[in-house]
C-alpha positions in Angstrom: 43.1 40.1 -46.9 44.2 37.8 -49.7 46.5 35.8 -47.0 43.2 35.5 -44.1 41.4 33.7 -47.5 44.0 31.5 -48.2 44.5 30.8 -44.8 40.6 30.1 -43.8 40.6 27.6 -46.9 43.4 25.9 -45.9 41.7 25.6 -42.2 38.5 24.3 -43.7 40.3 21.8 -46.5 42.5 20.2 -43.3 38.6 20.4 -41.4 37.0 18.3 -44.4 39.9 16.0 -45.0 39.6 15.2 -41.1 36.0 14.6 -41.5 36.2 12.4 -44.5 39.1 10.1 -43.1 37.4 9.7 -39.9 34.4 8.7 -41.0 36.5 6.1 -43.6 38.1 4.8 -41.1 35.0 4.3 -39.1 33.2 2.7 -42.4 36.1 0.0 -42.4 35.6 -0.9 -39.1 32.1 -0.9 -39.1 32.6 -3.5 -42.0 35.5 -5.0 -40.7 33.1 -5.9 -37.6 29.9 -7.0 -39.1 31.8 -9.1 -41.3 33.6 -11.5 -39.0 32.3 -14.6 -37.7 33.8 -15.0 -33.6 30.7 -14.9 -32.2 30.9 -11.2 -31.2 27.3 -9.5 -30.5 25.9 -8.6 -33.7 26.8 -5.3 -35.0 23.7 -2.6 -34.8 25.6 0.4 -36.0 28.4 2.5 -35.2 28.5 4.6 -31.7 27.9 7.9 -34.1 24.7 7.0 -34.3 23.7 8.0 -31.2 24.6 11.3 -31.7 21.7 11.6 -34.3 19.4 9.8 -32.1 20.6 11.8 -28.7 17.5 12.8 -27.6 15.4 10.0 -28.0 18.0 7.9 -27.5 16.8 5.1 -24.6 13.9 4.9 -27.3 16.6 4.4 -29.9 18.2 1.8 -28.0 14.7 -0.3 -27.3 14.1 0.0 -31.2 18.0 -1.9 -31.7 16.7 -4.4 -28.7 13.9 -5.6 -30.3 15.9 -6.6 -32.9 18.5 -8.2 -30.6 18.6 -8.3 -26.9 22.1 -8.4 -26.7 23.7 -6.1 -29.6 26.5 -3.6 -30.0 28.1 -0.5 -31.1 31.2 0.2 -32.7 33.8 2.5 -32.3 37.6 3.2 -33.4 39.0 1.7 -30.0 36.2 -0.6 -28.8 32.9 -2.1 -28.9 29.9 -0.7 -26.7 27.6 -3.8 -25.9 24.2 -3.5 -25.2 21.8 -5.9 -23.4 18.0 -6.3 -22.4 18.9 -10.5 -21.4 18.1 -11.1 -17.4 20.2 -13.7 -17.7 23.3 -11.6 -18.9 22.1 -8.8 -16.6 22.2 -11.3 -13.7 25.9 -12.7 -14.9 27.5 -9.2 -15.0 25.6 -7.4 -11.6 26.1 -10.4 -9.8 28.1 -13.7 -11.0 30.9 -12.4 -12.4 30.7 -8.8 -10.5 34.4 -8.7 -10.3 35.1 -8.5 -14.0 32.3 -5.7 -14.8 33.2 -2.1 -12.8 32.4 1.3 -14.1 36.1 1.5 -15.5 38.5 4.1 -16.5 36.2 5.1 -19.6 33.0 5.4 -17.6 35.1 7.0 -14.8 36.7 10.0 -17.2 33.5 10.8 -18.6 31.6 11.4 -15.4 34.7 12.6 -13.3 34.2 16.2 -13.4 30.6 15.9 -11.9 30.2 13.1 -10.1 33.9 12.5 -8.6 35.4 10.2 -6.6 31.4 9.3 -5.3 30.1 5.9 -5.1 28.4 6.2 -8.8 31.8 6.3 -10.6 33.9 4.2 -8.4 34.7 0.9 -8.2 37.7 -1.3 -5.8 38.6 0.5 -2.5 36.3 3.8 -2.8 33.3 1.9 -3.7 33.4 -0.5 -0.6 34.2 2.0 1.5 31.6 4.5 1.0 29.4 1.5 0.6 30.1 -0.2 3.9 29.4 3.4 5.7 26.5 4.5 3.7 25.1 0.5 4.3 25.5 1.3 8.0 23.0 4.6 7.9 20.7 3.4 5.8 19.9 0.3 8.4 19.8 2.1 11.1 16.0 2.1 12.8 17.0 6.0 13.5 16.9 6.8 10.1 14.3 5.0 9.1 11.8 6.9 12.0 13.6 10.2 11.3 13.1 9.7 7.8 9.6 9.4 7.4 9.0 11.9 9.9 10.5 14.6 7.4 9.1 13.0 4.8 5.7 13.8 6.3 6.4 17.3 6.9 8.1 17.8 3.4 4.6 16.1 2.0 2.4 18.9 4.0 4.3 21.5 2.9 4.4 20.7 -0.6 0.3 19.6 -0.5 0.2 23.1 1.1 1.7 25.0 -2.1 -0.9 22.8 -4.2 -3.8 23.8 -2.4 -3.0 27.2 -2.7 -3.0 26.7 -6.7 -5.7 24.7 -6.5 -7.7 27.5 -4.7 -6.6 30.3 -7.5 -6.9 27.5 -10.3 -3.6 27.9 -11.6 -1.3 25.4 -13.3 1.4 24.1 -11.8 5.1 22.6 -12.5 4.9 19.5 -10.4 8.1 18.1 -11.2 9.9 21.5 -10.5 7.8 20.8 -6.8 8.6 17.6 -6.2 12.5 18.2 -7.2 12.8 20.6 -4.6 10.7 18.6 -1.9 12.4 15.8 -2.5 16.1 18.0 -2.0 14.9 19.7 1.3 14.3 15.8 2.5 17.4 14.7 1.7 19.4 17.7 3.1 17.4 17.2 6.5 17.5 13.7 6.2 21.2 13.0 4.9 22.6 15.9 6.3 20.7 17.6 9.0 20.5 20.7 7.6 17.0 22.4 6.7 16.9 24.0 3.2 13.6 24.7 1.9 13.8 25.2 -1.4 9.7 25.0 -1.4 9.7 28.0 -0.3 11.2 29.3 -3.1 13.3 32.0 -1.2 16.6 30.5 -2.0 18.4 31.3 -4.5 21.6 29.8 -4.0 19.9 26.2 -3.7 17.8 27.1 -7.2 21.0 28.0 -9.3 22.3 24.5 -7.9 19.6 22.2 -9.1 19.6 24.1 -12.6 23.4 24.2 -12.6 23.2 20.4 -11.6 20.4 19.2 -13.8 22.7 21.0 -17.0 25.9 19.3 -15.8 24.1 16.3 -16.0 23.2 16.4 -19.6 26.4 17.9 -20.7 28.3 15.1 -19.1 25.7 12.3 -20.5 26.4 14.0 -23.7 30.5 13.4 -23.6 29.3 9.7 -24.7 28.1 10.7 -28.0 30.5 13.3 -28.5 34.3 12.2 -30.0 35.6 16.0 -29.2 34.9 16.3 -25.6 38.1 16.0 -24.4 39.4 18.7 -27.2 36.5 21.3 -26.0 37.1 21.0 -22.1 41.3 21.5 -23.3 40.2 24.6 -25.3 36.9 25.7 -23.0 34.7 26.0 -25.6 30.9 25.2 -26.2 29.6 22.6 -23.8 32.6 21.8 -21.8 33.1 26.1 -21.0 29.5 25.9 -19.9 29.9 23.1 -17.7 32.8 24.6 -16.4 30.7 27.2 -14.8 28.1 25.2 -13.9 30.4 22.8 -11.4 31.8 25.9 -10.3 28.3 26.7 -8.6 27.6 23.2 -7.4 31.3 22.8 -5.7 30.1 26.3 -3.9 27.2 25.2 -2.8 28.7 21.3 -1.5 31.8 23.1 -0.2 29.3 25.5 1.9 27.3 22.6 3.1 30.8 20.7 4.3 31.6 23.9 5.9 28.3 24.4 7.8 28.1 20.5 8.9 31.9 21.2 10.4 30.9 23.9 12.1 27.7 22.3 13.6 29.4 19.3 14.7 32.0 21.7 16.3 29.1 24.0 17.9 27.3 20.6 18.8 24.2 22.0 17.3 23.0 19.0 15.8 19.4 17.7 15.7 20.0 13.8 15.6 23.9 14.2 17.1 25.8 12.1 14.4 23.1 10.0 13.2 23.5 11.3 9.2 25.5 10.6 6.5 27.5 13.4 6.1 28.0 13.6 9.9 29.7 9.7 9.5 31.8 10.6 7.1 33.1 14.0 8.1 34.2 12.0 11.3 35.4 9.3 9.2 37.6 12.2 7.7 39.5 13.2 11.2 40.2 9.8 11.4 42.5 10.5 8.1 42.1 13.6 7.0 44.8 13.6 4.0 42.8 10.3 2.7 39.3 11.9 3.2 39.8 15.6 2.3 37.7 17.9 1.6 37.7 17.3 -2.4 36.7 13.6 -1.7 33.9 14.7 1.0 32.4 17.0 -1.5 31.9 13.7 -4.1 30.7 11.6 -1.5 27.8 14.5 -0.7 27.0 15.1 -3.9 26.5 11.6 -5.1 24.1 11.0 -2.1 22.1 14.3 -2.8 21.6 13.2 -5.9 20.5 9.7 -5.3 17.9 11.3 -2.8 16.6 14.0 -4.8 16.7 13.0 -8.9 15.5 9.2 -7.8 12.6 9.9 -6.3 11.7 13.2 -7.8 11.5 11.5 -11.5 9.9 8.8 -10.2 7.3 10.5 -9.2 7.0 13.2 -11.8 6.6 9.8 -14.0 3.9 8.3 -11.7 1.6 11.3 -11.9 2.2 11.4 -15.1 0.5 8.2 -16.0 -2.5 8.8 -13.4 -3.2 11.5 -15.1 -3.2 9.5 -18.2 -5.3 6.6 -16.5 -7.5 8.4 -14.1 -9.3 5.2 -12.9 -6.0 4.3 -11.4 -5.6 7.4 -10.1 -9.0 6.8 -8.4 -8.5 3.7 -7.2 -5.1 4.9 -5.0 -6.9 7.6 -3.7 -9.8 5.6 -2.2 -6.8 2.9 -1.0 -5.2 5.6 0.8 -8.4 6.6 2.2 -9.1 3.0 3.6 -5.8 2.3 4.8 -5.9 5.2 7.1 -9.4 4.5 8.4 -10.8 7.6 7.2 -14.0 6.6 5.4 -14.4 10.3 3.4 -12.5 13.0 2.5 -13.7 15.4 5.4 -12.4 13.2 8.2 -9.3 14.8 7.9 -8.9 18.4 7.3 -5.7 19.3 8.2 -2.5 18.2 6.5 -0.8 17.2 9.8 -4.0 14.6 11.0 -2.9 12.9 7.4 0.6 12.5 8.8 -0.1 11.2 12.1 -2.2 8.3 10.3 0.6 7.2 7.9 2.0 5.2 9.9 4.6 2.0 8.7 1.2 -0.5 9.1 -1.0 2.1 6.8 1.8 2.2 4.2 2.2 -1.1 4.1 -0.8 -2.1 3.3 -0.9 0.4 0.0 -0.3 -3.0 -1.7 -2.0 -0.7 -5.0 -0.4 2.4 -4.8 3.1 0.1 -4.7 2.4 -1.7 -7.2 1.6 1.5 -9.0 5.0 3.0 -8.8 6.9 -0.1 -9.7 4.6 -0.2 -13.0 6.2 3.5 -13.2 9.8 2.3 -12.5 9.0 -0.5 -14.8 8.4 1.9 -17.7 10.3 4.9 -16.9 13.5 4.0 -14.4 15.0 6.7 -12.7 17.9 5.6 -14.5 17.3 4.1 -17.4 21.0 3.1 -19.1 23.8 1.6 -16.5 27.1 1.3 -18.0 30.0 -0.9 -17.2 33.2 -2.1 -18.6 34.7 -5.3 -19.2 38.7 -5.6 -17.3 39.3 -8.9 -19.5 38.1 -11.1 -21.9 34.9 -12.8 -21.5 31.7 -14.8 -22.6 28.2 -13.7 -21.2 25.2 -16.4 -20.9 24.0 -16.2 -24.3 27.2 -17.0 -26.1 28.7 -13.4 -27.2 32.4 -13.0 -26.2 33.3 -9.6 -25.1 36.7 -8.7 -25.4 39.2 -6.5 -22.6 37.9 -2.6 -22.6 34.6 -3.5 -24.3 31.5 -1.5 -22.7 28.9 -4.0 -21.2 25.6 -1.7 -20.9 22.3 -3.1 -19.6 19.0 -1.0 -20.7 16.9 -1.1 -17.9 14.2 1.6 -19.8 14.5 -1.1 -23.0 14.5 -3.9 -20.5 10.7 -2.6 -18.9 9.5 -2.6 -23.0 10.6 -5.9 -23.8 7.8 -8.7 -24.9 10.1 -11.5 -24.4 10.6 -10.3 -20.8 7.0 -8.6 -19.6 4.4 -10.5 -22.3 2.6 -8.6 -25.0 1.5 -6.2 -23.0 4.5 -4.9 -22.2 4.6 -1.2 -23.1 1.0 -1.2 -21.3 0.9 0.8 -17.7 -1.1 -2.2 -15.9 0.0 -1.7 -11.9 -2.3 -5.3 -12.1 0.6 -7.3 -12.9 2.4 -6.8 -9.6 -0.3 -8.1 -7.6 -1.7 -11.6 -6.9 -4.7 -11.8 -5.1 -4.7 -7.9 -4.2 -0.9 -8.6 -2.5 2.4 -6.9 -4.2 4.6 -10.0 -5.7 8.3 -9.6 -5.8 10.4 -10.2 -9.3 13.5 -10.6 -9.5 15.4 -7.7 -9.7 17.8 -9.3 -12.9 14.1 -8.7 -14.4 13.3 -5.8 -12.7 16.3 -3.4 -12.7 15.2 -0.2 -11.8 17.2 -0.5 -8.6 20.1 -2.5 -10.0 20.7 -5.6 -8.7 23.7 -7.9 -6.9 26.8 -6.2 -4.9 25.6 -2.6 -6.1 22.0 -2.6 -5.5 20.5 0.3 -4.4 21.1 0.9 -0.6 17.9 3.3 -0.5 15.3 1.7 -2.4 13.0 0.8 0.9 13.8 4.8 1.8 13.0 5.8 -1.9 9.8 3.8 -1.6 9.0 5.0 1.9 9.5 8.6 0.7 7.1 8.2 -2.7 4.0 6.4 -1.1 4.2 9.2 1.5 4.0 12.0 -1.3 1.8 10.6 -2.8 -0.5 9.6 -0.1 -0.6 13.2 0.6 -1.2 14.7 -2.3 -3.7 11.5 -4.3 -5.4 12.5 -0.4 -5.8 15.6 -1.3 -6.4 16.5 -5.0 -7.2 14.8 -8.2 -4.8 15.9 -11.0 -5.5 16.8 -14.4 -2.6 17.5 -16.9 -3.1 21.1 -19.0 -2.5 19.5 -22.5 -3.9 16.2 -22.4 -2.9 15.5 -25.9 0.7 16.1 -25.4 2.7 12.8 -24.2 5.9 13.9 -22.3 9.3 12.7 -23.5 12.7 13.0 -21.5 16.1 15.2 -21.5 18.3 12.3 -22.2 21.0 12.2 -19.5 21.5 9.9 -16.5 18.3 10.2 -14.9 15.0 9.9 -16.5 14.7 14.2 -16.4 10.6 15.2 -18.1 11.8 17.4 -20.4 9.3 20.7 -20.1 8.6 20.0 -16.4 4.5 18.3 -16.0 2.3 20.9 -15.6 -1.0 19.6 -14.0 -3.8 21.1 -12.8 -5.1 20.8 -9.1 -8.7 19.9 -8.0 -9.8 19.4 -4.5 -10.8 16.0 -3.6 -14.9 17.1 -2.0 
């Protein structure tokens, strides 16, 4: 008994000792840094900080940008620079692309989720799965297919509302619009009908939780000095992860599996005209280059730039109607006039709405797109994009950046910043999109919701297509009213802009 004492005090002495000369040595380079004079970013704190500011920490950030635009972060091998500046945002998306990638650092941190996908790669992998997926999504086939499930996915999910609606209970809209926006991009992406809406599948709802955890856990590796210790010992975090990307590589593996054997069966809906169908026969062309392994991160990167994209998008969007009903009615009553249907019982049933969203009737929802770019503006579906410096450098404003440094550009800061949006920048005002009632462009250096230069987001005309459908339906439909209109939401901070609690609304049928 005496030697477990002795031996517990010596455990927690060595634990202290390594506390105390870590953070020392983390105090001297914190002043080390501030204190020199070769026109580095200034120095905002060390990296640790985060850690206490984790989950509010896009908010954090925006705080340390007001301050400075361009600022950094400091830790025992490197310096983490952080930006709001257009003009340094449109130097390292697009002038100097070749010298900003995601980088081993960015890549070891988000390997065991994301993969080899086209999120965490850069040189070969990135073009290729670029070129092919840049291919697809230009193809007049998807676009018409697109929409067409998009419709379907919208009637089914105002469906499930109405029948709340009708027993006046609340419901979870994100938790709806997540699993609408997954059955779309499983019929759409890879021709395979899923239905999580229904609710019936259990499989698919033990992969979106599994996935949405994963997501923070890996976000949370950034903050977090002993990641690489817990996933060597399987302990905490790391051991739950573990389990979770154990479910989602049985449920991508299955979904290979099932494609193959379609494609095999040739008992395909749209033949070969998907993105998993191009690259599984991209894969017999070289099957040792394109195994199985690298087909499951190219799926799973795509599913989740068609479902978590949109999804919080939206969740966002109805979010803020709620919270500024006159805009809420003013969409309505555009939807209404851009489909010819003067009153709300013109159209009864949810499949007459469809057949009257067309492309021309979308297009002219110059309000309701200005609406959800005001969203994006605020509340990006992602809101932090991290690269990393291969060599020596000096951005726009004058701040060297040295080899291995992290160059971060803060798209949620970037939507608060005065400087960039005018005073009323924190201010939902869809308003300032639109000149004489028409949606003006800005320039996505500006506006970086969908990134910007080489990377830009290959789906953002599909994302769009997809939200003004949703919400044509449902803004058609209902008017929304949140349960707790005192509360203001906040996020779960990983790489998408996640409501924490879900947004739980209620339903009222439009008369």
């Amino acid at each position: 008994m005496a030697n477990l004492k002795t031996h517990l005090k010596e455990v927690v002495a060595v634990s202290i000792a390594f506390i105390v000369g870590f953070i020392t040595v983390q105090i001297v380079i914190y002043i080390r840094e501030s204190i020199s004079n070769d026109h580095r970013p200034p120095v905002a704190g060390l990296m640790l900080n985060q850690l206490i500011h984790f989950n509010e920490l896009f908010d954090y950030q925006t705080s340390l940008a007001r301050k400075n635009p361009t600022y950094r972060l400091i830790t025992p091998s490197h310096s983490e620079i952080y930006t709001t500046d257009p003009v340094n945002v449109e130097y390292i998306l697009k002038t100097n692309f070749s010298n900003y990638g995601k980088g081993q650092y960015n890549f070891d941190v988000m390997r065991d989720l994301f993969g080899d996908g086209i999120f965490a790669v850069d040189g070969e992998k990135w073009r290729h799965q670029r070129k092919l997926a840049s291919y697809e999504f230009s193809t007049k086939v998807l676009r018409d297919f697109s929409s067409s499930v998009f419709r379907a996915n919208a009637a089914k999910l105002a469906s499930i509302v109405s029948g709340a609606s009708t027993a006046k209970e609340i419901i979870d809209l994100q938790d709806l619009l997540m699993k609408s926006t997954l059955d779309s991009i499983f019929k759409v992406g890879f021709g395979i009908e899923l239905d999580t809406l229904s609710g019936s599948d259990e499989f698919s709802n033990r992969f979106m939780k599994a996935f949405d955890d994963s997501n923070v856990i890996v976000y949370w590796r950034y903050v977090d000095l002993l990641w690489k210790i817990k996933r060597f010992l399987n302990i905490g975090m790391e051991a739950t992860l573990k389990k979770n990307i154990q479910i989602i590589d049985s449920f991508v593996y299955e979904l290979i599996r099932s494609k193959r054997d379609q494609m095999k069966n040739g008992d395909l809906h749209r033949g070969k005209e998907d993105i998993v169908s191009r690259f599984l026969l991209e894969s017999e062309k070289d099957p040792e280059k394109m195994n199985d392994k690298y087909l499951r991160d190219i799926t799973l990167n795509f599913m989740i730039a068609g479902k978590d994209t949109s999804a919080n998008s939206l969740t966002w969007f109805f979010y803020m109607l709620c919270k500024h009903p006159f805009v809420q009615e003013k969409i309505a009553q555009e939807v209404r006039e851009a489909i010819g249907a003067a009153d709300r019982e013109n159209i009864s049933m949810m499949d007459e709405l469809g057949n009257r969203l067309t492309e021309s009737a979308l297009e002219n929802m110059q309000y309701l797109h200005a609406a959800l770019t005001e969203t994006l503006r605020l509340y990006p579906a992602v809101p932090l994009d991290a690269k990393s410096s291969e060599k020596d450098d000096v951005l726009p404003d004058g701040f060297k950046i040295k080899k291995g440094d992290g160059v971060n550009y803060m798209t949620y800061a970037m939507g608060r910043m005065r400087y960039i949006w005018g005073e009323d920048a924190e201010e939902f005002k869809p308003e300032r999109w639109l000149q004489n009632g028409v949606f003006q462009v800005q320039s996505p250096f500006k506006f970086t919701a969908f990134q910007a230069g080489p990377r830009i987001c290959l789906g953002k005309e599909f994302a769009y297509r997809q939200m003004k459908i949703l919400a044509s339906y449902l803004l058609f439909f209902f008017r929304f009213k949140l349960v707790d209109e005192s509360k203001e939401a906040t996020y779960r901070t990983m790489f998408t802009l996640h409501m924490d609690e879900g947004l739980h609304l209620y339903a009222f049928p439009r008369l």
